[in-house]
Backbone as JSON, one array per atom type, in Angstrom:
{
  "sequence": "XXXXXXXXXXXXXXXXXXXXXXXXXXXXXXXXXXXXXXXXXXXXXXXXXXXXXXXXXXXXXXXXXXXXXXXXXXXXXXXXXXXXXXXXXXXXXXXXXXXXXXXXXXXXXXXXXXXXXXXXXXXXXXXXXXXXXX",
  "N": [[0.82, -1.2, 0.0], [1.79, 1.43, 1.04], [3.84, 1.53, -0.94], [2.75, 2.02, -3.54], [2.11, 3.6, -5.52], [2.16, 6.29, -7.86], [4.3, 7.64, -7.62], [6.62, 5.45, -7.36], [7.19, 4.5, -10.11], [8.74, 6.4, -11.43], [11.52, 6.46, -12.41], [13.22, 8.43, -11.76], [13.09, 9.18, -9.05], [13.02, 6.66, -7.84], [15.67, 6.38, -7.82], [16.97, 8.5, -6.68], [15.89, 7.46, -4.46], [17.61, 5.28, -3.92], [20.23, 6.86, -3.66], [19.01, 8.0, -1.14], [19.04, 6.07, 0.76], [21.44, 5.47, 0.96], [22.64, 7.44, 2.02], [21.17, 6.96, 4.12], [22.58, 4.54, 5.72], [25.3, 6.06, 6.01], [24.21, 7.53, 8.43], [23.55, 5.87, 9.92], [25.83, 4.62, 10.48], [27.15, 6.82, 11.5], [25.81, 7.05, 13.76], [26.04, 4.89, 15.45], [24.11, 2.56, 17.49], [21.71, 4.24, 17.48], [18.13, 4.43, 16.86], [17.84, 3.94, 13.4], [15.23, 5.38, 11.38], [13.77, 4.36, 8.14], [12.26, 6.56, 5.29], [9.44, 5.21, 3.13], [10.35, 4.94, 0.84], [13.11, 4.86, 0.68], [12.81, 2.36, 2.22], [12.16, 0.68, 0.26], [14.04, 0.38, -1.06], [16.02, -0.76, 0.31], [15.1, -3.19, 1.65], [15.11, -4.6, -1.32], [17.73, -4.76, -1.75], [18.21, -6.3, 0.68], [17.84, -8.82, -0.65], [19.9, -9.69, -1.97], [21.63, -11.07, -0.12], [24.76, -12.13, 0.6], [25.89, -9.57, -0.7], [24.54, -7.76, 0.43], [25.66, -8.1, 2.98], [28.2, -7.65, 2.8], [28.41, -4.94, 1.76], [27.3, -3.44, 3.31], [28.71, -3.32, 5.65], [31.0, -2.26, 4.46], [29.92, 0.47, 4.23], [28.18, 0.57, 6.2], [29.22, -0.3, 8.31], [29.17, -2.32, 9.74], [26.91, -5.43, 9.83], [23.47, -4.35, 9.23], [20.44, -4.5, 11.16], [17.06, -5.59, 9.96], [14.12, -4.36, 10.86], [11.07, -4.97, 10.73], [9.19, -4.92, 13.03], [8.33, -2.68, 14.9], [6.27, -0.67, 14.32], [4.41, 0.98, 15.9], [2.09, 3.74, 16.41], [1.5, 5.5, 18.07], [1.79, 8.69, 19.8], [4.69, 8.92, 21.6], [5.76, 6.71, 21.0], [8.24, 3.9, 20.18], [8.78, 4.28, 17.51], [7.69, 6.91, 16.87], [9.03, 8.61, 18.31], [11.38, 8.0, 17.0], [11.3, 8.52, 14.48], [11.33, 11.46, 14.35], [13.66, 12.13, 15.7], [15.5, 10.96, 13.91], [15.13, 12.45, 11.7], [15.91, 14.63, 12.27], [18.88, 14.32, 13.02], [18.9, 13.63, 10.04], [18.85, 16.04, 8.95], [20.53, 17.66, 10.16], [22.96, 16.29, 8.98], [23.03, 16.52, 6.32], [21.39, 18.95, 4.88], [19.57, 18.7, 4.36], [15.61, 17.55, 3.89], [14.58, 14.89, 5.74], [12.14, 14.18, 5.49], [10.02, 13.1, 2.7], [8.07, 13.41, -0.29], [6.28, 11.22, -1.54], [7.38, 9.23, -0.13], [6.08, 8.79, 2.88], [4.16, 7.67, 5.35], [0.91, 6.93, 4.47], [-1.14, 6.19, 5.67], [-3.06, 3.9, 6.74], [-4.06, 0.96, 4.33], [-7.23, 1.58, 2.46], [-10.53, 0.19, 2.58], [-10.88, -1.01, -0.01], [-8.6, -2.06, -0.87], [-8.34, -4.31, -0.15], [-9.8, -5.87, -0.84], [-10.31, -5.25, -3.4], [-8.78, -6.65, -5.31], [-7.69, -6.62, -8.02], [-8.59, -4.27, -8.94], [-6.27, -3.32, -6.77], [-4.01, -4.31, -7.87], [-3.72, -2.73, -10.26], [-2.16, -0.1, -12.36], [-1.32, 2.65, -10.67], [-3.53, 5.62, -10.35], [-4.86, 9.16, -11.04], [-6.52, 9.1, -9.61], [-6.42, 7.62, -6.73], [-5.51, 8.08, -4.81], [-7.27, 9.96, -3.76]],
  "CA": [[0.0, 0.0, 0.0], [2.65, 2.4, 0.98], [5.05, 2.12, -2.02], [1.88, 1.47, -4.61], [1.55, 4.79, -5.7], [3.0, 6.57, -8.92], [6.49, 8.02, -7.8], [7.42, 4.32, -7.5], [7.3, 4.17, -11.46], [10.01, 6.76, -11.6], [12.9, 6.53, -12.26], [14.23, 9.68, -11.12], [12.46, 8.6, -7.79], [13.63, 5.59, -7.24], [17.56, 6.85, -7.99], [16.82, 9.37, -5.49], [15.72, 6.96, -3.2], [18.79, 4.68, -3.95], [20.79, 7.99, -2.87], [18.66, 8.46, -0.14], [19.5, 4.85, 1.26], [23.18, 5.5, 1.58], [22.48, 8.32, 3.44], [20.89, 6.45, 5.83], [23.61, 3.81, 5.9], [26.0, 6.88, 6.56], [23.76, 7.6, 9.42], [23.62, 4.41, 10.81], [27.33, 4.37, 10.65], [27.82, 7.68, 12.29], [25.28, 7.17, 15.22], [25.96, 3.79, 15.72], [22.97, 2.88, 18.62], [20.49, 4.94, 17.72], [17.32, 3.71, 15.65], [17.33, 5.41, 12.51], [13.99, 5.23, 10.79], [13.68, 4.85, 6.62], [10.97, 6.63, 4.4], [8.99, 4.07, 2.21], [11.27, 4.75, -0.45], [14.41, 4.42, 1.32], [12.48, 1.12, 3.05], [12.09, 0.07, -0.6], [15.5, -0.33, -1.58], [16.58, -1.68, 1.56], [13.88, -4.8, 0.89], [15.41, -4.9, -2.52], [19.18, -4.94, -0.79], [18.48, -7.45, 1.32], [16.85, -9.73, -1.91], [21.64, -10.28, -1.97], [22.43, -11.48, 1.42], [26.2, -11.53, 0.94], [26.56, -8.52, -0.83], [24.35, -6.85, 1.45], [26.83, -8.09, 3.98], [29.83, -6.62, 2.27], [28.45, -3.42, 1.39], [26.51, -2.89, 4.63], [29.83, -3.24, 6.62], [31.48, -1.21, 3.73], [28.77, 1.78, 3.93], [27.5, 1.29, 7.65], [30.35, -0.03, 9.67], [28.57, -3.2, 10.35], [25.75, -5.44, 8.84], [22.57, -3.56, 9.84], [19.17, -6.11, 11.11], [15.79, -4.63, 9.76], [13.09, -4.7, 12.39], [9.91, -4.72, 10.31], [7.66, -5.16, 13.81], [8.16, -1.54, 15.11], [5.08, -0.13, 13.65], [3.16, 1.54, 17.09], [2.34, 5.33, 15.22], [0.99, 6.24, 19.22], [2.26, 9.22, 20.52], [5.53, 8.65, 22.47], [6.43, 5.39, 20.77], [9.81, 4.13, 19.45], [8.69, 4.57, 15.68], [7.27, 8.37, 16.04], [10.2, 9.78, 18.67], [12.81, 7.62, 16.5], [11.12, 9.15, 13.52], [11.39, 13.05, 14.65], [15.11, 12.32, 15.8], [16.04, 10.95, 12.46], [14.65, 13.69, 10.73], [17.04, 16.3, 12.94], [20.03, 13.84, 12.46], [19.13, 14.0, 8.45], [18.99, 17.47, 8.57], [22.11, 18.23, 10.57], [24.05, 15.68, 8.54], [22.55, 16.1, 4.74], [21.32, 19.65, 5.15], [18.09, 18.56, 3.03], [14.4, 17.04, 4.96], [14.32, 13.55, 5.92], [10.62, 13.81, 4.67], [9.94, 12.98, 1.11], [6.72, 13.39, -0.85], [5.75, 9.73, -1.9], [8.18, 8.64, 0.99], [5.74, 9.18, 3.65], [3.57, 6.99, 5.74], [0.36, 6.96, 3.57], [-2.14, 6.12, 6.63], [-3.95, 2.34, 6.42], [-4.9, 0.99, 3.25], [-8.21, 2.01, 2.33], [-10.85, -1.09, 2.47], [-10.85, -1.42, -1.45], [-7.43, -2.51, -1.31], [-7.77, -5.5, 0.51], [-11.0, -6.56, -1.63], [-10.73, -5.33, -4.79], [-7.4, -7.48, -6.0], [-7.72, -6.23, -9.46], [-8.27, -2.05, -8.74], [-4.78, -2.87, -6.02], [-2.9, -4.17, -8.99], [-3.58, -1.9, -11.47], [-1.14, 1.17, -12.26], [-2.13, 4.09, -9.61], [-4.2, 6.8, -11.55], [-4.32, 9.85, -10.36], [-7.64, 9.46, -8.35], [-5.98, 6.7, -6.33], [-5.15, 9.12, -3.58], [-8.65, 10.35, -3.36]],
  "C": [[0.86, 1.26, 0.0], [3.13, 3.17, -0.13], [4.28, 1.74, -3.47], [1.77, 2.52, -5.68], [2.76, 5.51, -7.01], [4.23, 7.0, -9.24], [7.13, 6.72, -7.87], [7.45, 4.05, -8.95], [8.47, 5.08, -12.16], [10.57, 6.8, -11.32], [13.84, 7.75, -11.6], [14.33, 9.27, -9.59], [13.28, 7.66, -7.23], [15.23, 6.14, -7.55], [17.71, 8.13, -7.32], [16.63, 8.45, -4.25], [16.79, 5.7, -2.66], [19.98, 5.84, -2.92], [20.29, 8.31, -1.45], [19.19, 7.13, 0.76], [20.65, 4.66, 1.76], [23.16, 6.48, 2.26], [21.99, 7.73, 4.82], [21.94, 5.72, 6.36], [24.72, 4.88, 6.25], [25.55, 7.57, 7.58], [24.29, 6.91, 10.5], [25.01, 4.44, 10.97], [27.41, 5.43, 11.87], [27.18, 7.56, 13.17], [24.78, 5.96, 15.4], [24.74, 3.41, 17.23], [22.03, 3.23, 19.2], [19.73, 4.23, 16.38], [16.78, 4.71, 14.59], [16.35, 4.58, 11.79], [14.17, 5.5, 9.29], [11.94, 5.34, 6.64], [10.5, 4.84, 3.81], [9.84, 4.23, 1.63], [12.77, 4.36, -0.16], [13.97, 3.16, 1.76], [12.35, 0.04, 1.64], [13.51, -0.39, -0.97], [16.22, -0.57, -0.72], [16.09, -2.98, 1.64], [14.6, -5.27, -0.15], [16.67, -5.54, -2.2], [19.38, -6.06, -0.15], [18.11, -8.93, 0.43], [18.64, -10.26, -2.02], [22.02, -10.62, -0.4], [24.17, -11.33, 1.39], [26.3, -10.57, 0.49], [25.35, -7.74, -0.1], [25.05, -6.94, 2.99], [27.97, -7.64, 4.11], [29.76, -5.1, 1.95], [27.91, -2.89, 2.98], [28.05, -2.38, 5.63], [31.01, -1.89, 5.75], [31.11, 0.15, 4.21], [28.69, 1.95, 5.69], [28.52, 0.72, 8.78], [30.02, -1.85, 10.05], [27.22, -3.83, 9.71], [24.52, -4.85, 9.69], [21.02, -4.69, 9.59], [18.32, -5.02, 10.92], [15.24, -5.33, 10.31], [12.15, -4.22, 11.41], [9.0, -4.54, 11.32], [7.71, -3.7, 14.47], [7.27, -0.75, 14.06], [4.28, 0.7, 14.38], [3.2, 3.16, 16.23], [1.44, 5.97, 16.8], [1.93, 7.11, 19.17], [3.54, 8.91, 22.01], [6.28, 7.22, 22.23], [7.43, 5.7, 20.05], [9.71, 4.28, 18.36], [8.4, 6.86, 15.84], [8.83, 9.4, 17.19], [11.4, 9.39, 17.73], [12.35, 8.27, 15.03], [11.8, 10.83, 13.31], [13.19, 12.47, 15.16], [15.96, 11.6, 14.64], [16.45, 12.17, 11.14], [15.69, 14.95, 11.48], [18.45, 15.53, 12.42], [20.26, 13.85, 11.25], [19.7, 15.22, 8.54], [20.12, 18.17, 8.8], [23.63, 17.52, 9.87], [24.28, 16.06, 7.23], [22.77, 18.19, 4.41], [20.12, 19.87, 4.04], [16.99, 17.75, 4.37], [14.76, 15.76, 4.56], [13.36, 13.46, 5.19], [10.44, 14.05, 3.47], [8.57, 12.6, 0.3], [7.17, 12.08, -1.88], [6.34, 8.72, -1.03], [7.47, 8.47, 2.34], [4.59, 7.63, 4.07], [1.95, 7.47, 5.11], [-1.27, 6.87, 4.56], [-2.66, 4.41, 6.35], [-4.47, 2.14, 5.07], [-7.11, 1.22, 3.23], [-9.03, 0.61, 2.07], [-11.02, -1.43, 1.36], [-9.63, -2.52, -1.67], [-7.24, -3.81, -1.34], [-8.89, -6.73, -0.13], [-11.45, -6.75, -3.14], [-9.51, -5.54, -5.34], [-7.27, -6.71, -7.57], [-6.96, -4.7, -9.45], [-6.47, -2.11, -7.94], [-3.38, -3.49, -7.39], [-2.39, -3.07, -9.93], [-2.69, -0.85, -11.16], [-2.32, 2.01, -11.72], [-2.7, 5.06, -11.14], [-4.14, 7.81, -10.5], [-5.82, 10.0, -8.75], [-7.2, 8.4, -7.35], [-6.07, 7.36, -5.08], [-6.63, 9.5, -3.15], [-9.5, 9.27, -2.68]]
}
C-alpha cells in the first residue's frame, strides 16, 4: 500500500531513493545505537538490498560499519512510541548531517490501506491513476 503509488514508477524517484538509502547507511554508521527510521522509499530499496544477502553483507559493513538487522515489527504510530520519537530524531540527524528534509513526498507513511485494497485485487494491482489518492 505504501510504495503502490506513482512516484514508484520513476525513475528519477527511485535513484533518489537509492541515494537516499546510503544516506541512511552513513547515518547508521555515524550514530551507531540509535534507531534510525527509513521513508517508504528508502524502506524500498533496503527490501530490494536485502533480496543479496552476501553482498548486502559486504556493502553494509562497507557503507555502515557493520551489517545492519531490519526490524519490520516496530510499527506503534501512538504518541511517544519508538517509531514516532525515532522518527522526529532521524529527521534532525538528516537534517544536521545532509542539510536537506528527511521527509519525502511519496516517501511518507500513507495512513492504512483504504478497504478497497484488501478486496478489490484487481483495482490494487492496477497502475495508480491519479484518483488513487482520493
Amino acid at each position: 500500500w505504501q510504495v503502490r503509488w506513482r512516484e514508484y514508477e520513476s525513475e528519477d524517484f527511485l535513484t533518489e531513493a537509492v541515494r537516499r538509502y546510503a544516506k541512511m547507511l552513513h547515518l547508521m554508521r555515524k550514530h551507531r545505537g540509535t534507531f534510525i527510521v527509513p521513508t517508504y522509499d528508502i524502506d524500498l530499496i533496503w527490501h530490494a538490498h536485502l533480496g543479496w544477502p552476501r553482498r548486502y553483507a559486504v556493502e553494509c559493513t562497507l557503507f555502515a560499519g557493520r551489517e545492519i538487522d531490519h526490524d519490520d515489527t516496530v510499527n506503534d504510530r501512538e504518541e511517544g512510541s519508538k517509531l514516532v520519537v525515532s522518527s522526529a530524531r532521524t529527521a534532525r540527524l538528516w537534517e544536521d548531517a545532509f542539510g536537506d528534509k528527511w521527509a519525502r513526498k511519496g516517501g511518507m507513511y500513507r495512513g492504512e490501506p483504504q478497504e478497497w485494497y484488501w478486496f478489490d485485487r484487481k483495482s490494487a494491482a492496477a497502475p495508480c491513476k491519479p484518483t488513487c489518492h482520493a
